[in-house]
N, C-alpha and C positions, 0 to 999 in steps of 0.2 A: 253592316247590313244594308246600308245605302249606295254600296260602290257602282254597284253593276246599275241600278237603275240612274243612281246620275250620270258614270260613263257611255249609258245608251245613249240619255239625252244630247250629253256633248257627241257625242258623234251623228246627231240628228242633223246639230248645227252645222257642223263638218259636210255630212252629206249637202248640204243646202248650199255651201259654199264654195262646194267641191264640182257642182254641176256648173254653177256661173265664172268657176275658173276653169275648166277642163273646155265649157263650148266654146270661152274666149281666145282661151289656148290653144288651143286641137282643133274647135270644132269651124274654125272658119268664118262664124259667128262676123256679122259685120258689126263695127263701134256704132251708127248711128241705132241699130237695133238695141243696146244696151242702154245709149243714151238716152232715147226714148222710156227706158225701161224707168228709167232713172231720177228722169222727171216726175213719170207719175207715180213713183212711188215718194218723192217728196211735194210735190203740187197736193198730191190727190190723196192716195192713200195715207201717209202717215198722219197728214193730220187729220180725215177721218176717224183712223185708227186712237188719235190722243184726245178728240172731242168724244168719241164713244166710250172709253175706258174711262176717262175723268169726270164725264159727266153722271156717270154710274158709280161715283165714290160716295163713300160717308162724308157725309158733308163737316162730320168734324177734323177732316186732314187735312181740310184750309186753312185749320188755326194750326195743324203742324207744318204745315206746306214748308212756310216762309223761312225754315232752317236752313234749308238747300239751297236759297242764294245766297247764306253764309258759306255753306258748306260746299259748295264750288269756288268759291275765293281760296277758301282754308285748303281745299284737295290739290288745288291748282299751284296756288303759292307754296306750299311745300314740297310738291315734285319740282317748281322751279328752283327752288334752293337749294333742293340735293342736289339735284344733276347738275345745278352751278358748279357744287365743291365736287361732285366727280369729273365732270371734265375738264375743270382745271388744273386735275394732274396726268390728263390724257395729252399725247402727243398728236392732237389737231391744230391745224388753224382755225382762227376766230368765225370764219364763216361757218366752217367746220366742225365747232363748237356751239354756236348757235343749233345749227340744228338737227344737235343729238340733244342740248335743251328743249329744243322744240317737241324731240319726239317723246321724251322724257316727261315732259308738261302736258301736253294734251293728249286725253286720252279718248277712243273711241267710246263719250259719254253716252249715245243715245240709243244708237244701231244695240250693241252688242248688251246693253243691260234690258232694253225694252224685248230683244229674245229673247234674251236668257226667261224673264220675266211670262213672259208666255209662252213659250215652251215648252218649260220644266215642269208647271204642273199636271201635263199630258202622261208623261210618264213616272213623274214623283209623286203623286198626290198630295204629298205632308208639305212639299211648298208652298203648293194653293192653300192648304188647309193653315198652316202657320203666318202665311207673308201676305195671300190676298195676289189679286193679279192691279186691280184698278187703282188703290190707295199708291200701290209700287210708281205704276203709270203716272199719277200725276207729281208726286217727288221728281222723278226724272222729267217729266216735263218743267218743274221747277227750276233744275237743275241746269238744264238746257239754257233757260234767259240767260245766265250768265255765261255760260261754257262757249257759248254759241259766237258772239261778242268779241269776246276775248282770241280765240283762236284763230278767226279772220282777220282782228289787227293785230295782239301779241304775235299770236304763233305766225302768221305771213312775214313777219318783221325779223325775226329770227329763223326762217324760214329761207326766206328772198334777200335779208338786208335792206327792203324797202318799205318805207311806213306805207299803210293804208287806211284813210278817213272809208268808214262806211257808208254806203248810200241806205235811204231807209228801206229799200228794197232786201237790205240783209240784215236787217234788223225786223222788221216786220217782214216775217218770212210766214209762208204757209205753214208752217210746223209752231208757228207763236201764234196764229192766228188759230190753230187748232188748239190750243192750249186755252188761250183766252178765252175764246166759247164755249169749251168743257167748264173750264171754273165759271160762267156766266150762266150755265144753263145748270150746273149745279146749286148756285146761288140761288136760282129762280123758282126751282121747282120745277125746271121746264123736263124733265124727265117722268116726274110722276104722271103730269098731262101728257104726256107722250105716248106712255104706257096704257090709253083707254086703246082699246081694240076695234072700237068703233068709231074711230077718227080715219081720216086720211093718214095723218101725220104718223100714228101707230106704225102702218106699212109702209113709206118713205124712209123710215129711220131703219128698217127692219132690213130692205133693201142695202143701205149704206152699211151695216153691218157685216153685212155680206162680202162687200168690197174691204172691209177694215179686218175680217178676218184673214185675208192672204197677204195684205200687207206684212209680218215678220219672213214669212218663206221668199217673197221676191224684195224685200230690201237684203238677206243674206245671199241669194243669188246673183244680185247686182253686188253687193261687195265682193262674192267672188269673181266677178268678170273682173272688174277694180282690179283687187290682185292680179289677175290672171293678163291683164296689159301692162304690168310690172316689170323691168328688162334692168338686167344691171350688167355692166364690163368688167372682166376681170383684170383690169389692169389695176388695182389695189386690192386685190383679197385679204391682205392682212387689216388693214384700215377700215374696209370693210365689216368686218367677222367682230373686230375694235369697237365700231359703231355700234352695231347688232347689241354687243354680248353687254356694253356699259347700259344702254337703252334698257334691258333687259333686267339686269342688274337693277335699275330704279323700277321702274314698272311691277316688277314681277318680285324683288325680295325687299325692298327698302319702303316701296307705297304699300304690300303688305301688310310688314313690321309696324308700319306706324298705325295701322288701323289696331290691329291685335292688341297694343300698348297703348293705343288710346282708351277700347273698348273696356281694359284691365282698371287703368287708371280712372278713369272718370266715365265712360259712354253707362256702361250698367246701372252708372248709380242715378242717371237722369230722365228714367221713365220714360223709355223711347218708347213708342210701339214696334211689334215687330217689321211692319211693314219698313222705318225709317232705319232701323238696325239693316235692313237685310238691303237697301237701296245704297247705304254707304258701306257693305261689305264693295256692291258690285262695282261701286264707283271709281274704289282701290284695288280692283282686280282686273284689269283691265289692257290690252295691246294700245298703242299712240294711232290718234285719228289718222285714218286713211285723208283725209282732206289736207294734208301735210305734202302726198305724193301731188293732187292737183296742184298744190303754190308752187312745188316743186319744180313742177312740166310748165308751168307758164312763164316762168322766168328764165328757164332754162341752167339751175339750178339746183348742186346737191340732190341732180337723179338717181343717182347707184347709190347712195348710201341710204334715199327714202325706200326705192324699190326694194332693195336690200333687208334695211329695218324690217321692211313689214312685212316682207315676206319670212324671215325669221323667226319674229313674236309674233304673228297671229298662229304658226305652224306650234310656237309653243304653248302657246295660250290654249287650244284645243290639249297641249296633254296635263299644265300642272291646272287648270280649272276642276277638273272634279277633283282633286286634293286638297284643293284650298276651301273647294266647298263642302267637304267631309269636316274639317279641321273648324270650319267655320257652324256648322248643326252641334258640334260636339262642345262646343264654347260654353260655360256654364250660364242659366238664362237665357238660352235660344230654343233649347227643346224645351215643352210645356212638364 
């Protein structure tokens, strides 16, 4: 009874993705137009978009918050251990190997669960009404501190071959600074004063809103340009398809499986709320960071197999998503 309305929405996403790859593509579209685009959807817009959502949370998912920097270690270190024992029986070199771990381990955390996340309840309703949109939001901003971190110097490292000390400029990023301020101005109350109408302050924040509802539609449009500058040679297609399909393979039936078998095992019996159930469904359901192709391009390294990668599991991530999230409503404990 769910299908059509959640495969509307995945094809919402698709459309949105499908514009910032086809103008990249096709449409002649200059790079510094996108790069522009790019910036201000991480300077400006997203952390707007995470200090408005978070700051509008029940103030009691701060005292759940703090699972999620467990629960990026835990998501993270067991896609890196699969994908160890898988391509240690694949027939790559070690550089080569790295980074189908890479692609394997880091997943696109923030972009692709915070749409999902606002999205869905446009045309599902029972998402909003089950999961909540803001409590989801500040979990994946949680989630973020650590993923964020890690990916810049594990995954560059595996990646490149080359270590990377971060500067604090990637660590204190506009998207942690938006985070910080949501949970500070939800600490504070600073939202109920905000909410007088007869303030300045009431129409400012009203304003900013404004800018943080387009934020999901032009960060999937800029992921699709991302894609859509993606080029790979065919002088390996079998190693290729090899990459792709083991990548895939982890992401898509192994990080799954172990959600399901957690959830069986132990997750139902520990009084999750829904909101934390349904943030660590998306967290295992997910395509490998598109910021894998940047480490990529900058080193001049392991281009056709990142291009490759992601242009094969985001194309499939758009078909088994609404399956996995029928499978995932249908879970005993998730419908009321």
């Amino acid at each position: 009874m769910y299908f059509l309305p959640i495969f509307y929405t995945v094809l919402q996403l698709f459309a949105l993705i499908a514009i910032g790859f086809f103008l990249k593509r096709f449409g002649g579209w200059e790079d510094s137009f996108f790069s522009s685009l790019s910036k201000f959807v991480v300077k400006i817009a997203l952390p707007l978009y995470l200090f408005i959502n978070i700051s509008s949370s029940d103030p009691n998912a701060i005292v759940r918050s703090p699972m999620f920097l467990l629960a990026a270690v835990i998501i993270m270190g067991a896609g890196a251990i699969v994908s160890i024992l898988v391509f240690s029986f694949l027939p790559f070199k070690s550089d080569e190997k790295r980074a189908g771990i890479a692609f394997s381990t880091f997943g696109n955390s923030g972009y692709f669960p915070l749409s999902v996340i606002d999205i869905f309840p446009v045309t599902l309703p029972l998402i909003s009404e089950l999961f909540g949109t803001s409590e989801p939001t500040l979990y994946v901003g949680v989630y973020l501190l650590i993923n964020s971190p890690l990916l810049w110097t594990a995954g560059n490292y595996l990646m490149t071959g080359k270590g990377r000390r971060l500067g604090i400029k990637e660590i204190i990023t506009p998207p942690f600074i938006g985070v910080l301020l949501g949970f500070a101005a939800l600490l504070t109350g600073f939202r109920t004063v905000a909410g007088n109408i007869e303030l300045p302050l009431f129409h400012i924040l009203s304003a900013l809103e404004r800018i943080s509802a387009i934020t999901l539609p032009l960060i999937l449009i800029s992921l699709g340009a991302m894609i859509g500058n993606l080029h790979t040679s065919s002088e390996k297609p079998s190693k290729l398809i090899l990459m792709a399909g083991a990548t895939s393979a982890v992401r898509f039936l192994i990080m799954p499986a172990l959600f399901y078998g957690s959830y069986f095992l132990f997750l139902k019996n520990l009084n999750l709320s829904p909101g934390q159930l349904w943030v660590l469904f998306l967290e295992t359901h997910i395509p490998p960071a598109t910021n894998l192709a940047v480490m990529a391009h900058s080193k001049g390294t392991n281009e056709d197999y990142a291009a490759y990668t992601l242009l094969v599991t985001y194309g499939l991530y758009m078909i088994i998503f609404p399956f996995y999230l029928m499978l995932f409503l249908r879970m005993p404990g998730i419908l009321p």
